[in-house]
N, C-alpha and C positions, 0 to 999 in steps of 0.2 A: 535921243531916241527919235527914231523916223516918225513923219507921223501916218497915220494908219489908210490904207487904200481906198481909193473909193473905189465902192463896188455899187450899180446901178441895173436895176430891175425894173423889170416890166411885172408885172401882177395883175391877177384878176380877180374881183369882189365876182364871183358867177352865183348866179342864185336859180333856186327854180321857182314854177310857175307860186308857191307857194310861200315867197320870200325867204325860204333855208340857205343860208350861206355853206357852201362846200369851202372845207379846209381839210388840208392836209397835217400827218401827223407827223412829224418829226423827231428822230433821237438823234445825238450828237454827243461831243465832248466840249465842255466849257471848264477851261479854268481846271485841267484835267477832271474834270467830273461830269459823270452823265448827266445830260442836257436833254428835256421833253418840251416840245413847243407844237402848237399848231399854226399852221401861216395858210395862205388863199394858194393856189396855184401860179406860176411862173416863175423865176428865175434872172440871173443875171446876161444883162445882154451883150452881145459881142461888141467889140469896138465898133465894127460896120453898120450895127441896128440900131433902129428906136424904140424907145421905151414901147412904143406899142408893138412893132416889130418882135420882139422880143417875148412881149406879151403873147401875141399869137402862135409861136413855135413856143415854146412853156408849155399852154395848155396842150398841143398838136403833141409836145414830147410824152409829157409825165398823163395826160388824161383820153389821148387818140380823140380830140374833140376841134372841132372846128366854127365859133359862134361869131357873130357880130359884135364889137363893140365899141361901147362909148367912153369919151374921157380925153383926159386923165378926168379923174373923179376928186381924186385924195392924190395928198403927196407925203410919205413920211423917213424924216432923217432920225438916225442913230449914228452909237458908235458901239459895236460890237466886238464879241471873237468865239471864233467857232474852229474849234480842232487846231488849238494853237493860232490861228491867224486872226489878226486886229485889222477891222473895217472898218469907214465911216461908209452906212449904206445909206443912198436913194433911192427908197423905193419908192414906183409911181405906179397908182392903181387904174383900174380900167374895166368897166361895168357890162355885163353881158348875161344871159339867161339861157335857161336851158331845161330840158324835162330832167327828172332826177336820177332815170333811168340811164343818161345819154353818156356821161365819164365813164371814163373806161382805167382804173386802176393800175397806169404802167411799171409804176416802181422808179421810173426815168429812165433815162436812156446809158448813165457812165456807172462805175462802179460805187462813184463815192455817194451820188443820189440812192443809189438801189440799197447801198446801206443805211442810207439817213432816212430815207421815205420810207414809213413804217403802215399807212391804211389812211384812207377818206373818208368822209362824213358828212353828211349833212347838218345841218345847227340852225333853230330857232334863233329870231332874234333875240327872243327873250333868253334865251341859253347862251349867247355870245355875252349879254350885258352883266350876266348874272353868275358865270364858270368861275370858279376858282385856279382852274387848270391856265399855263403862259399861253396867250392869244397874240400873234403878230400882224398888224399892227396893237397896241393897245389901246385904240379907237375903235376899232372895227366894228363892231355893236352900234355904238351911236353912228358911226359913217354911213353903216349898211343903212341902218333904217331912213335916213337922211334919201337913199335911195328909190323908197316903196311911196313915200310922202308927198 
């Protein structure tokens, strides 16, 4: 069996002025079964981009948002599968702030995001540390706050 693709992201931990991490919600099919996850904003980068590159067209797609940021912050490796296809993903985060006001709810920009991307949120830290519900990365609670400190 082959082994599984890398897929490599750019991501962004964005917070507002009140340290609430925005994630997005996610559905999907895993292992034929519906899949719910929440992950930060961004996406996979093109061969030609950089993780941070990548990063900043993510938020600009899925959020009409345009911030400064810093990093990489975090880096987190898996091996996944989503809608039949097996990844090993790198993803690399990248830190940025914003009023809570300022995303703008795209849905993405292709067909398969506008079906997976289900709503945003804002989230305490203490709510990232403490959800029951799949959070991607499964650090992000202690990463974030690692951030405000």
């Amino acid at each position: 069996m082959a082994a599984p693709a890398l897929r490599r992201t750019g991501r962004v931990i964005l917070m507002d002025p009140t340290y609430r991490v925005l994630l997005l919600r996610f559905a999907v099919t895993k292992n034929n079964e519906p899949f719910e996850f929440w992950a930060t904003p961004g996406g996979r980068a093109e061969d030609d981009e950089s993780d941070l590159e990548a990063a900043i067209r993510e938020l600009d797609e899925e959020l009409r948002l345009t911030v400064t940021l810093e990093g990489p912050v975090h880096v987190h490796e898996s091996t996944f599968e989503v809608n039949g296809n097996k990844w090993r993903g790198r993803d690399v985060f990248f830190h940025g702030t914003c009023a809570a006001s300022d995303p703008v709810f795209t849905g993405g920009t292709e067909e398969s995001e506008r079906q997976a991307l289900q709503e945003m949120r804002w989230w305490t830290l203490d709510e990232l540390e403490k959800t029951a519900e799949t959070v991607f990365p499964p650090d992000l609670g202690p990463v974030s706050r690692t951030l405000v400190s």
